[in-house]
N, C-alpha and C positions, 0 to 999 in steps of 0.2 A: 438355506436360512429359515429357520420357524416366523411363523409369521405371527406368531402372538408370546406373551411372552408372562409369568407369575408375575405377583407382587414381592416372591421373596426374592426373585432372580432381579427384578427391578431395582431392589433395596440396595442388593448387592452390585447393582452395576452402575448405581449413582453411586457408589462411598468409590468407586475404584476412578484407575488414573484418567480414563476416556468416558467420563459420564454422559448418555445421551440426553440428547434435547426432549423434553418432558413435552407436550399440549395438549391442554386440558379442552375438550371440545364437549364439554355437556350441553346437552340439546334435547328438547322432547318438541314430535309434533305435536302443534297445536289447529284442533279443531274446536270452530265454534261453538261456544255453548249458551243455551237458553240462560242459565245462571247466569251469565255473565264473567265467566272465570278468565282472571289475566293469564293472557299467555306466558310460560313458564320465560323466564330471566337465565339463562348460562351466566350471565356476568355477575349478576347475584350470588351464584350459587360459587362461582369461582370465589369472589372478592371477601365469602365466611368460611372458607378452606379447599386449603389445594394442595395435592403432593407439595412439597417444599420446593422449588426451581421450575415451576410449573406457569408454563406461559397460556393463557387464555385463545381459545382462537376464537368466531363465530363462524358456526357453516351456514349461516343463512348471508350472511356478508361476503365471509374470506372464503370458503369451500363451495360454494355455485355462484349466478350468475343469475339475472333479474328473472323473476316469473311471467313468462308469457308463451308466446303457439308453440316454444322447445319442452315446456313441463316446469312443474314448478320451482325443482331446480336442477336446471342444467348448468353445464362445464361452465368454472370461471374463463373469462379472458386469462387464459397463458400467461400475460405480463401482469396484470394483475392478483393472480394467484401468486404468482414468484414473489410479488414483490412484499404480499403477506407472511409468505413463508419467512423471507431474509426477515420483516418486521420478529417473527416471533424466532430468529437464533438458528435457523436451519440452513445447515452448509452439508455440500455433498459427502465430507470426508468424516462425516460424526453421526451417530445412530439417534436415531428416532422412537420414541416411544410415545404411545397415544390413549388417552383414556376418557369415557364419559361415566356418567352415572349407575353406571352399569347396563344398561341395555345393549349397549355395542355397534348400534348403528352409526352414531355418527364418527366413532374413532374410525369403525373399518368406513369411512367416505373419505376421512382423511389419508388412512391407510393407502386408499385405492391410488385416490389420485397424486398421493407422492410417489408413489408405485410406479402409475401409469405415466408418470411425468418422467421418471430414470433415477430417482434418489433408489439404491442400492441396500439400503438398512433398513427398515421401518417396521415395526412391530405392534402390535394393541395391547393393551393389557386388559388382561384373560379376567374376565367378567366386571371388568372399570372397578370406579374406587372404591363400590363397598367391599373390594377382596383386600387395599391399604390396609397394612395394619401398625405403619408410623403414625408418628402426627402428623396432621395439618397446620399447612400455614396461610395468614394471611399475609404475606409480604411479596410484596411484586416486584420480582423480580428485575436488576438493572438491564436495562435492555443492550445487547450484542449482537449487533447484526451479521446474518448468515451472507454465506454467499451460493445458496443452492441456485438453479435457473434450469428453471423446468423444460423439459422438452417431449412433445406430443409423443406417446407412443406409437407404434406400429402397428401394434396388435392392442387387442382387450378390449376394443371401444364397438360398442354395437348403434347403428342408428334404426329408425324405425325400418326400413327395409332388409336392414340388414337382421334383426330382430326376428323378424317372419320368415326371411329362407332361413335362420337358424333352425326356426318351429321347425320345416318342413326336412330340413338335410343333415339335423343334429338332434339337440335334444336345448329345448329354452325352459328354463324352470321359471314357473310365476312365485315370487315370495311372497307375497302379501296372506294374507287371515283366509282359508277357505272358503269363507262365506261371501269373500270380495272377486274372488276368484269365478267362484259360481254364479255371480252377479245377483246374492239374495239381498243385499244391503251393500252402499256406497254412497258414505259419510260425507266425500271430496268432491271427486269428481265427475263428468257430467255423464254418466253413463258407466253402470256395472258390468261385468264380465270379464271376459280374456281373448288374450290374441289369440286366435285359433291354432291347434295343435299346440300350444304351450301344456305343460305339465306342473299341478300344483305341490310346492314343495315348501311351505311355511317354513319363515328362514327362524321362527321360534321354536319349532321340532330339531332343533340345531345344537343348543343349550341345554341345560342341566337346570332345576330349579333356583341353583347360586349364582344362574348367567354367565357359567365356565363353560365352554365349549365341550360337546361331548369330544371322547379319545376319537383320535384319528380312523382306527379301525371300525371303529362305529357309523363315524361320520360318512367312509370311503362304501362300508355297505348298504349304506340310506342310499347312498346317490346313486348307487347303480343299480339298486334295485329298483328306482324312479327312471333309469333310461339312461346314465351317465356310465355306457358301457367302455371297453376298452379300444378308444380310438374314436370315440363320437368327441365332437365338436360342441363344447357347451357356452351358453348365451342362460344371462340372468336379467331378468326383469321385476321393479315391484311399482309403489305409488309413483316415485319420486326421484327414483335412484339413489336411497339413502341405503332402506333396509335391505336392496339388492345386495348393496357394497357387502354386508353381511354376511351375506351367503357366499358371495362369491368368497370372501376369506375363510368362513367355515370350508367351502371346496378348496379353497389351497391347503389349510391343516389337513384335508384327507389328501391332499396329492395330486388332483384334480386340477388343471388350468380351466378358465372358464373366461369369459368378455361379459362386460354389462353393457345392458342398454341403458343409458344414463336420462332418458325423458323419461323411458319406463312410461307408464299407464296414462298418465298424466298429461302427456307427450300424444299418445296411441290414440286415446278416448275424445279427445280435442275435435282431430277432424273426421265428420260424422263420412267421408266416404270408407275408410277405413272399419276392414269388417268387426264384428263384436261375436267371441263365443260365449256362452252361457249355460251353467251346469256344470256337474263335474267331470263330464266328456271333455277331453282335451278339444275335439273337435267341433 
């Protein structure tokens, strides 16, 4: 199954007999500013247009889990993520489709973790809704409760240890901005750099100007020319485990299985016994 999916094929697949469940997850991080600037609103931004059947989610509520020594957003509570999901219409036996503002971070977090949870269908759409070319609605949709009920996976989930023998026994891609990477600047959190032996793979080097993911073929020779050889073990990291989600879905369109570490940096950089690399040496 693809894992992201057009706006035309979307169009077409709401007008047919089995429409999926639409959530709309727009989200941008907000860091502090001297100006004083309000952090960005999703609900705002849903409530003056949204695909048409399009249920609102929040990933700082419904998609992690409170900010503290995990990162700042780690896994929701299982039973409280389910219980968001059935709030917004999602049952196991009906497809999923996810979209933000375009940037793509937060759909592929929702992505992940219905993924990661055992929902079977779920798809992004391929550079969020500036690629829409219906109307928008303001109408909120009546509410129909799902009956998905998430269950942890097996695989995919990396934790801080498990994170570092990736570095060491696979190949860990760092996603975040190279310059966060190298530790020349960090806006967030308390201490720049990287986990040692990780490899810098900006999960923006991923897209296309219009936030469409580059072809698969494309995407499949980035990553292995970064170390995602044939039969290596790959582990994605970034802030927060948002814009990891990203990559890792950019590595499924190329073919690629990968785990995230879901504290990511945020998680790593917290407890100062944990080592810090610095520069564009993985090491």
């Amino acid at each position: 199954m693809n894992a992201i999916i057009t706006a035309t094929e979307l169009a077409g697949d709401l007008a047919g007999e089995n429409p999926p469940v639409v959530l709309d997850v727009r989200w941008q991080l907000t860091v502090a500013k001297a100006a004083g600037e309000p952090p960005f609103d999703g609900r705002a931004a849903y409530a003056a247009g949204h695909v048409p059947g399009a249920v609102y989610v929040d990933l700082d509520r419904e998609l992690a889990g409170a900010a503290g020594a995990a990162g700042r957003h780690p896994l929701p509570p299982l039973a409280e993520f389910g219980a968001a999901m059935r709030r917004a219409g999602v049952s196991a036996d009906r497809p999923v489709v996810v979209y933000d503002g375009g940037q793509g971070w937060a759909a592929a977090r929702a992505w992940w973790l219905l993924r990661w949870t055992g929902h079977p269908d779920v798809r992004v759409l391929d550079g969020g809704l500036p690629q829409w070319r219906g109307e928008l609605s303001t109408e909120v949709p009546a509410r129909v409760e799902g009956d998905f009920e998430p269950v942890a996976g097996a695989t995919g989930l990396l934790d801080a240890d498990g994170a570092a023998e990736r570095a060491r026994s696979g190949v860990l891609f760092d996603a975040r901005a190279g310059e966060r990477y190298r530790g020349e600047v960090e806006p967030i959190d308390r201490v720049g750099g990287h986990i040692p032996g990780a490899v810098s793979a900006p999960t923006t080097e991923n897209v296309g100007p219009d936030g469409r993911f580059l072809p698969a073929e494309e995407l499949h020779d980035r990553f292995k020319a970064l170390g995602a050889s044939d039969g290596a073990e790959v582990g994605v990291y970034c802030g927060s485990g948002v814009s990891g989600a990203h990559e890792v879905l950019a590595l499924a369109v190329a073919g690629i299985p990968a785990a995230l570490y879901v504290g990511s940096w945020s998680e790593w950089s917290s407890d100062p016994s944990r080592p810090v690399a610095v520069g564009p040496d993985p090491q």
